[in-house]
Short mmCIF file of the C-alpha atoms (twelve columns), coordinates in Angstrom:
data_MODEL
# 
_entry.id   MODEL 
# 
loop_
_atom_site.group_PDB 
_atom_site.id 
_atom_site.type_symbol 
_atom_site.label_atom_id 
_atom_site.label_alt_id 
_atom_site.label_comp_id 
_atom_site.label_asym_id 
_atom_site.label_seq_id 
_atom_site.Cartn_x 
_atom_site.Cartn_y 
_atom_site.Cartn_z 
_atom_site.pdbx_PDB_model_num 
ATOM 1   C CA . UNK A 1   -32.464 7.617  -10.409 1 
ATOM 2   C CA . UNK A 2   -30.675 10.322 -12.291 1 
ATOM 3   C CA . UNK A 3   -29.391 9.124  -15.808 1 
ATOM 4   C CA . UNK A 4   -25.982 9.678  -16.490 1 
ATOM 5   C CA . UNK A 5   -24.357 11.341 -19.644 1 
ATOM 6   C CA . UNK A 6   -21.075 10.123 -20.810 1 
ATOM 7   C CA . UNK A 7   -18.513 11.510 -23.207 1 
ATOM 8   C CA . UNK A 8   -15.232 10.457 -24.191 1 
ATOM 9   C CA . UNK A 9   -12.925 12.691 -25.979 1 
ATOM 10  C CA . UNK A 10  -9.848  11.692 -27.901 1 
ATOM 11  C CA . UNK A 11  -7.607  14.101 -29.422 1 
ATOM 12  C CA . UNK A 12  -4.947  13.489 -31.781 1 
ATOM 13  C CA . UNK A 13  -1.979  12.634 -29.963 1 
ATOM 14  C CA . UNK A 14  1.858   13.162 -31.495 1 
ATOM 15  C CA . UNK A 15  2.103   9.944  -33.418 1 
ATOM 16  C CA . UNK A 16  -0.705  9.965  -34.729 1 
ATOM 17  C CA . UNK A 17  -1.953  10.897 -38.485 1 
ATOM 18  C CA . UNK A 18  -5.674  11.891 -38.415 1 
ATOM 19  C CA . UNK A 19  -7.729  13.762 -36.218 1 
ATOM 20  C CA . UNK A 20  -8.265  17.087 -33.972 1 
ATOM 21  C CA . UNK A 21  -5.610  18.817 -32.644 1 
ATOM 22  C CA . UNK A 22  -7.806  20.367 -29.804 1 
ATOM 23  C CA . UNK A 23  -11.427 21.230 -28.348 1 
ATOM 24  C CA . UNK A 24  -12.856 24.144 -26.213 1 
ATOM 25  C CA . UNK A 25  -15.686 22.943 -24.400 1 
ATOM 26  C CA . UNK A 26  -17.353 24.547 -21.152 1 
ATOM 27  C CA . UNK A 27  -18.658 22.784 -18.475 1 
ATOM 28  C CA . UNK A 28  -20.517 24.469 -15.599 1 
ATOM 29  C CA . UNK A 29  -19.294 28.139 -16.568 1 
ATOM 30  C CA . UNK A 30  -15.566 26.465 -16.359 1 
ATOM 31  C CA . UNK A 31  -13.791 26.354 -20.078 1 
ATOM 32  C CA . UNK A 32  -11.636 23.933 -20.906 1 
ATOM 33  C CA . UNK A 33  -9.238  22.995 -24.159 1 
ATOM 34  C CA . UNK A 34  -9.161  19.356 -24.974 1 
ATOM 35  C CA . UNK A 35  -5.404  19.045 -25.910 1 
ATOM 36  C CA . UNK A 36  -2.797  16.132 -26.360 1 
ATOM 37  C CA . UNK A 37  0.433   18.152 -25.988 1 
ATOM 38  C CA . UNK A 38  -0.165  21.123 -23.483 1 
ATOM 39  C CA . UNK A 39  3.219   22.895 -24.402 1 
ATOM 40  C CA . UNK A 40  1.099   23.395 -28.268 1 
ATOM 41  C CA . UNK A 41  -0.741  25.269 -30.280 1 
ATOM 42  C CA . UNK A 42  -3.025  27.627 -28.227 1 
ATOM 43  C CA . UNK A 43  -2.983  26.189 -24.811 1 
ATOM 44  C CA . UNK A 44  -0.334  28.316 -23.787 1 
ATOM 45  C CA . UNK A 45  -2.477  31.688 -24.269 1 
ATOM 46  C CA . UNK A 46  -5.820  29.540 -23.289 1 
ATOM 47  C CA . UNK A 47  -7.461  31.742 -20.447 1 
ATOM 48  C CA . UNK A 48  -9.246  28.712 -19.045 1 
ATOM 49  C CA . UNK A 49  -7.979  25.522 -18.001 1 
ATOM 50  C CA . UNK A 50  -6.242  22.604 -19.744 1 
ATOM 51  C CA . UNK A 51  -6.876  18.937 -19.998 1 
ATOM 52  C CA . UNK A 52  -3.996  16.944 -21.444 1 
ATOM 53  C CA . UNK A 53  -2.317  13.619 -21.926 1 
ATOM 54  C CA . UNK A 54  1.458   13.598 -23.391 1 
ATOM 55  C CA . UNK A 55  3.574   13.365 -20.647 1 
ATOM 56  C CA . UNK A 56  2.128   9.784  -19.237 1 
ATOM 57  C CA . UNK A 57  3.569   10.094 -15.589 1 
ATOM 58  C CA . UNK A 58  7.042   11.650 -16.280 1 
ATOM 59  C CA . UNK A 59  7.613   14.987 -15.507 1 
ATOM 60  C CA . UNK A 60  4.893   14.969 -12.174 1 
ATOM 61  C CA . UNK A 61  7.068   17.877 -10.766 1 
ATOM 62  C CA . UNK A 62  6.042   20.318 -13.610 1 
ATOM 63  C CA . UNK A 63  2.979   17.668 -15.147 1 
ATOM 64  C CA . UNK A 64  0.858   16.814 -12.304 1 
ATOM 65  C CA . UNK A 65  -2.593  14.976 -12.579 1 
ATOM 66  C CA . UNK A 66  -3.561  18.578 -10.932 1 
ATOM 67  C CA . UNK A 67  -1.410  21.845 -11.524 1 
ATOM 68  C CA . UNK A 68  -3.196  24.586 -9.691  1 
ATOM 69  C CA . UNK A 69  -0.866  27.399 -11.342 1 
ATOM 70  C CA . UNK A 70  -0.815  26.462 -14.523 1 
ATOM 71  C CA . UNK A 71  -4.277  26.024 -14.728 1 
ATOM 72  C CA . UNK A 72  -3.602  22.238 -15.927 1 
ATOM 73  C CA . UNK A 73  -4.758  18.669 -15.787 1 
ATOM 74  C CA . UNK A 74  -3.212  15.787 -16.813 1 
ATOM 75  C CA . UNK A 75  -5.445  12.447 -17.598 1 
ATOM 76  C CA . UNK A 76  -2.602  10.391 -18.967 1 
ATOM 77  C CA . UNK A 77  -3.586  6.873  -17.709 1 
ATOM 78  C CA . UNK A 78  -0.698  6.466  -15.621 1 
ATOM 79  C CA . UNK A 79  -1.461  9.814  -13.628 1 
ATOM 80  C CA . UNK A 80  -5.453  8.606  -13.428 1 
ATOM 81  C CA . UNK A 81  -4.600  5.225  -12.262 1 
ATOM 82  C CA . UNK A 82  -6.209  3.962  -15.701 1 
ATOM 83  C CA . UNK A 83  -9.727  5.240  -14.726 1 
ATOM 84  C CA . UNK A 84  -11.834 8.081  -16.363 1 
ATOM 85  C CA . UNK A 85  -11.700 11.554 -14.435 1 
ATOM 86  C CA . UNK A 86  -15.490 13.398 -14.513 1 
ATOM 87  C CA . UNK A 87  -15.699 16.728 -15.109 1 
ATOM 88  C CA . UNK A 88  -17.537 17.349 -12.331 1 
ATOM 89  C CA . UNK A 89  -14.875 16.273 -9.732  1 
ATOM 90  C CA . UNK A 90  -12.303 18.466 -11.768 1 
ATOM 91  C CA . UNK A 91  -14.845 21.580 -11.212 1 
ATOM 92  C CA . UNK A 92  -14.542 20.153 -7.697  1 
ATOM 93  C CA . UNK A 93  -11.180 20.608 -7.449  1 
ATOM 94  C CA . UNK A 94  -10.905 24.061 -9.285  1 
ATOM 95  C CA . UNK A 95  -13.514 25.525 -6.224  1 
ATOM 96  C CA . UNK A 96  -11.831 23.298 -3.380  1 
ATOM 97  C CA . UNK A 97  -7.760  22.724 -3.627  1 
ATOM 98  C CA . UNK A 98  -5.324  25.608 -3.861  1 
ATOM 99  C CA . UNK A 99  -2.076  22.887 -4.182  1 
ATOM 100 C CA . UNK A 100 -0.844  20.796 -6.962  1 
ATOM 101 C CA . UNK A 101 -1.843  16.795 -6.723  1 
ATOM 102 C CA . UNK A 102 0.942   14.932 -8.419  1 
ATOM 103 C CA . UNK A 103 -1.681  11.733 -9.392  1 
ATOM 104 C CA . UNK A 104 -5.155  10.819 -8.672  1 
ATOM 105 C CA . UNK A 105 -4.325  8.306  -6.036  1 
ATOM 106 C CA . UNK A 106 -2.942  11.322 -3.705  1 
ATOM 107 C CA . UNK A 107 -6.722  12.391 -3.316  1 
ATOM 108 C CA . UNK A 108 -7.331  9.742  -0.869  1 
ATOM 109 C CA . UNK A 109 -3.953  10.387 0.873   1 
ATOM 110 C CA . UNK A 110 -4.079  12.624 4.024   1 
# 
């Protein structure tokens, strides 16, 4: 059995006082910024893809759990159904789907 590595990353979101604005990490050759607020700082020049909260599940039109154009993914809670999204089936997605997926849920929709 293959052991599994976990990591959580919280960002500082816009109420609160202390912590880090935002995180590049890379994951399989795939970069990614670790952001609150997606509309901020350098995510709008970021030439890889973006991982946000912020907009909760308003806004699914232009903030889906999955925008394929504007390279974006949104893990607020309400747009995960409250569950942690791996890496790994994000990658997934960046190969596979050429569409935006307005939640998580809408994966197991046909």
């Amino acid at each position: 059995m293959r052991a599994i590595e976990w990591r959580n990353y919280i960002y500082k979101g816009n109420h609160d006082k202390i912590g880090d604005k935002f995180k590049i990490i890379s994951h399989k050759d795939v970069r990614f910024m670790l952001i609150h607020n997606p509309d901020r700082y350098n995510a709008l020049n970021f030439e890889g893809w973006i991982i946000h909260g912020h907009h909760h599940g308003n806004f699914l039109d232009k903030y889906p759990f999955f925008n394929w154009k504007e390279r974006r993914i949104n893990v607020s809670v309400e747009v995960v159904n409250y569950m942690p999204i791996s890496l790994d089936l994000i990658i997934k997605l960046i190969k596979k789907e050429k569409r935006n997926i307005k939640k998580v849920n809408d994966l197991f929709i046909e």
